[in-house]
C-alpha positions in Angstrom: -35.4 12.0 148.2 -33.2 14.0 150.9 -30.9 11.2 152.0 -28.7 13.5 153.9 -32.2 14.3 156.2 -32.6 10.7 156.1 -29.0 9.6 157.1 -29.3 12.5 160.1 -32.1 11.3 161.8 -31.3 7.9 161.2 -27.4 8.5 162.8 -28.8 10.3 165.5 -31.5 7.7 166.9 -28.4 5.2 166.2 -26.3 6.9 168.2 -28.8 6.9 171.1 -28.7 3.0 171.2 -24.6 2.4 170.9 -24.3 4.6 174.1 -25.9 1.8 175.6 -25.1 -0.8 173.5 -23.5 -3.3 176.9 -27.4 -3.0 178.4 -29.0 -3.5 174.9 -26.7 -6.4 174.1 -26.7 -7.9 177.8 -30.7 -7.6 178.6 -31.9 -9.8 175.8 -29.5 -12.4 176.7 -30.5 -13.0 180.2 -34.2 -13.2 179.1 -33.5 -15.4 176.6 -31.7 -17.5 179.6 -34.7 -17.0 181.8 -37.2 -18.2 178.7 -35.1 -21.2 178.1 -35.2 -22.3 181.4 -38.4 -21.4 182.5 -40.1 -23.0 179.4 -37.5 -25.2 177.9 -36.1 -27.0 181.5 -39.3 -27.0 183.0 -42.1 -27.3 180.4 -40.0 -28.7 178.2 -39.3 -31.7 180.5 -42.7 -32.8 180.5 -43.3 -32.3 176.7 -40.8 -34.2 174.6 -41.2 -32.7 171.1 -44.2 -30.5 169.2 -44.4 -32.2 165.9 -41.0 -33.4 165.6 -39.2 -30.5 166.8 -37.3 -30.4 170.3 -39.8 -27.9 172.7 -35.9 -26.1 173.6 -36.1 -25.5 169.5 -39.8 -25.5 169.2 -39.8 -22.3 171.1 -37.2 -19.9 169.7 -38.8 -18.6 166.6 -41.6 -17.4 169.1 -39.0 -16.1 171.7 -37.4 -14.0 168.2 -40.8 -12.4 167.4 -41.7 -11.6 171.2 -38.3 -9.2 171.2 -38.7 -8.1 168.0 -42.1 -7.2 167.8 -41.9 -5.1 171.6 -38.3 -3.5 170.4 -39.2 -2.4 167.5 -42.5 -0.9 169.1 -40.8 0.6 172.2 -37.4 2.1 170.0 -40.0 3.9 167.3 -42.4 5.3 169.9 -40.0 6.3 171.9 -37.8 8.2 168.9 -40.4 10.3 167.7 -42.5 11.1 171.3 -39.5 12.5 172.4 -39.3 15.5 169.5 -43.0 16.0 170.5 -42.1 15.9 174.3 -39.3 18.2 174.4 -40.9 20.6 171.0 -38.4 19.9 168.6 -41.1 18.2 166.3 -41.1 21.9 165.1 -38.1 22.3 163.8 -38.2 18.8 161.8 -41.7 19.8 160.2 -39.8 23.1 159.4 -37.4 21.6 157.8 -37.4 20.4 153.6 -37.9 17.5 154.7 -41.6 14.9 153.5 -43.1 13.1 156.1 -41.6 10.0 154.0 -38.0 11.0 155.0 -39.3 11.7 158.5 -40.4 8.4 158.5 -37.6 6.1 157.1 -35.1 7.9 159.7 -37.2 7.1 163.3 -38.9 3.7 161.7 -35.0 2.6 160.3 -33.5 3.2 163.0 -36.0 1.5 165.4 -36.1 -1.6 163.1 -32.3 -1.6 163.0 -32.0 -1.9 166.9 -34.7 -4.5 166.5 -33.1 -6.6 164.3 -29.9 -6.1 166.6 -31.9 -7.7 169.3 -33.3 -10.6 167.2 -30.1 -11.8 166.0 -28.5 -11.1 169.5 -31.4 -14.0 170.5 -31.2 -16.1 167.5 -27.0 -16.4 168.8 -28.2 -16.9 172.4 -30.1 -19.8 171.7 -28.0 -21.4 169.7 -26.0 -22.0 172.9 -29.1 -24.2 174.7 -30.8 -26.0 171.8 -29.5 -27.4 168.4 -30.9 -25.2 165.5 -31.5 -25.6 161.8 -32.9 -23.0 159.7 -34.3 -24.6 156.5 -35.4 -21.2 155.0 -32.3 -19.1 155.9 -33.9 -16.4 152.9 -37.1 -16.7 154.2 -36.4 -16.4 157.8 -34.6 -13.5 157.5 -37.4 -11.5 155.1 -39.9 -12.4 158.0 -37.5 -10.8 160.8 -36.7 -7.6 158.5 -40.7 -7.2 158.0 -41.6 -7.5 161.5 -39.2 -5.2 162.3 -40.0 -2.7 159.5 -44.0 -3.1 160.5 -44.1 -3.0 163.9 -41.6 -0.1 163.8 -43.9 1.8 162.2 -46.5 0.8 164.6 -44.4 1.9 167.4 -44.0 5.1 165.4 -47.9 5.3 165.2 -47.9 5.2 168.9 -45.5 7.1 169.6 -47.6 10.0 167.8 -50.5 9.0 169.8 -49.1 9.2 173.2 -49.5 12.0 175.5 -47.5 10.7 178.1 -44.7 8.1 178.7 -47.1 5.9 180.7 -49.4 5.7 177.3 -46.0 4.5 175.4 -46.4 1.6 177.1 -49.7 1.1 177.4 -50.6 -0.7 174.3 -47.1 -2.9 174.0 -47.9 -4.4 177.3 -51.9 -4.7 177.5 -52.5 -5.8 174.2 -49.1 -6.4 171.8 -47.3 -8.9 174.3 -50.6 -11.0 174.9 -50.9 -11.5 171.5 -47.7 -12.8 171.5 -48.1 -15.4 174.1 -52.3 -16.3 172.8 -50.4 -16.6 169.3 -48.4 -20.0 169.2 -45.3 -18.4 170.1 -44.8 -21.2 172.7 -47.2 -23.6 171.3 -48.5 -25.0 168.6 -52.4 -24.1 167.3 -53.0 -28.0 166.7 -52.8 -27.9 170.7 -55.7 -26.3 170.9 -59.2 -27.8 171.3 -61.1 -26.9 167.8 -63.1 -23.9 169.4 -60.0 -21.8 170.5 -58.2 -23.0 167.5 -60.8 -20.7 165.6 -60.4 -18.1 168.3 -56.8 -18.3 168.0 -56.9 -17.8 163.8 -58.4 -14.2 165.0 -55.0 -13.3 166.7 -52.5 -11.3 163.9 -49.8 -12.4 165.6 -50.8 -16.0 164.7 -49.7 -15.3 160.9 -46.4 -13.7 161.9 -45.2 -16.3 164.1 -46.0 -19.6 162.1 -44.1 -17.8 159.2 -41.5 -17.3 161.2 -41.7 -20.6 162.6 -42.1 -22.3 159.2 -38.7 -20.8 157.8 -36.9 -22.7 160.8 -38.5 -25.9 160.9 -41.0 -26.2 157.9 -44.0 -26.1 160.2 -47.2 -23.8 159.9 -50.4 -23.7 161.7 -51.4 -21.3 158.2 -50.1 -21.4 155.4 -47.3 -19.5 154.6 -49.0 -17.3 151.6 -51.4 -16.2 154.2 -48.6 -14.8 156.5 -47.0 -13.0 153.9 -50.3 -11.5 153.2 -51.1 -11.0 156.8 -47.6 -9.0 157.3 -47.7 -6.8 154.1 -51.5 -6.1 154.4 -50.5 -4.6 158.3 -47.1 -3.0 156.9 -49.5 -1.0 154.2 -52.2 -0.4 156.9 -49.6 1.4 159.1 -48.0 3.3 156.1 -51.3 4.3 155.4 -52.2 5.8 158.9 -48.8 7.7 159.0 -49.4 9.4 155.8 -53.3 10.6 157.1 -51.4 11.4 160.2 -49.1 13.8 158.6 -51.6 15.0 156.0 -54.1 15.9 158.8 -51.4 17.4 161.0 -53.2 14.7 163.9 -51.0 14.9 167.7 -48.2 16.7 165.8 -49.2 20.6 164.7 -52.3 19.8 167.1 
């Protein structure tokens, strides 16, 4: 394993993000404000509590994965589309480096910034609602896996797109409604039974009652099948990105 590759990349996309570290730290705390009075003033003025949990508290793990899941998506798309953009995807699949080490640079990085962001929100809302984690392990091996899987989603995309408008495509048309159509302000039970069904269809579902479940103890699945749900799409992407770089698809093409 070339570390020193590893540690390059990974430095370099790093470096990308602490030169604007004041608009990365400032932007998730104002819509973490706006989310918390939007939903938790508003909404959560006509709806007490959501199985014993304040709706202010109810909603955070959800606003957490929302963040995470688009950061992580947006920083690793945008980390490796840029080589392709500008050509020097060359040089890099010149260089000794495996597509492994390629990998572990663009996806750590991105899921470092991600992470960033989703502790950044977990401190923000700390300051409207009164929290208690009762998984503190657990919560914090859902957040690094989100991160690390949807990074390598991104990372995915980001080999796919042809253009910055397609970077974005697939974040905002179908990775955000996910989010909202998966309990992230909600709770399943909610639902009448038919869209309850509908709604066990939805990936996201998995990843955000996990989440959910490590704050409060609360799960609209159960928490086995989240695990599996999140290391089944973690493999699925790894998977893709190996074919990818065996095939030479978007990148020697």
């Amino acid at each position: 394993m070339n570390w020193q590759a590893i540690r390059a990349i990974y430095v370099f996309e790093m470096s990308r993000f602490f030169r604007t570290l004041l608009q990365s730290f400032v932007s998730p705390v104002i819509s973490t404000s706006l989310y918390f009075v939007v939903f938790g003033a508003a909404i959560g003025s006509q709806i007490d509590q959501v199985e014993g949990v304040s709706y202010g508290a109810f909603i955070v793990p959800g606003l957490i994965m929302l963040s995470v899941m688009t950061q992580a998506i947006s920083n690793a798309s945008f980390g490796i589309y840029f080589p392709k953009f500008i050509g020097t995807i060359y040089e890099l699949l010149s260089a000794p480096i495996n597509f492994l080490e390629i990998v572990l640079g663009y996806v750590g990085a991105a899921a470092t910034k991600a992470l960033f962001i989703g502790v950044v929100i977990l401190a923000t809302s700390a300051l409207f609602v009164d929290l208690s984690i009762q998984h503190p392990l657990a919560m914090l091996a859902f957040l690094v896996l989100t991160c690390l899987s949807f990074a390598l989603f991104g990372f995915i995309i980001g080999i796919w797109a042809g253009n910055f408008e397609q970077l974005q495509l697939i974040p905002l048309l179908v990775v955000t409604p996910l989010v909202f159509l998966g309990g992230s302000f909600y709770s399943i039970s909610m639902l009448p039974p038919v869209w309850q069904t509908i709604s066990f269809f939805n990936p996201v579902v998995y990843l955000v009652s996990g989440f959910r479940w490590s704050f409060f103890g609360l799960a609209d699945v159960p928490i086995g099948l989240s695990l599996l749900a999140i290391a089944g799409f973690t493999l699925l992407c790894l998977a893709i990105i190996w074919l990818i770089f065996k095939t030479g698809w978007r990148i020697r093409q």
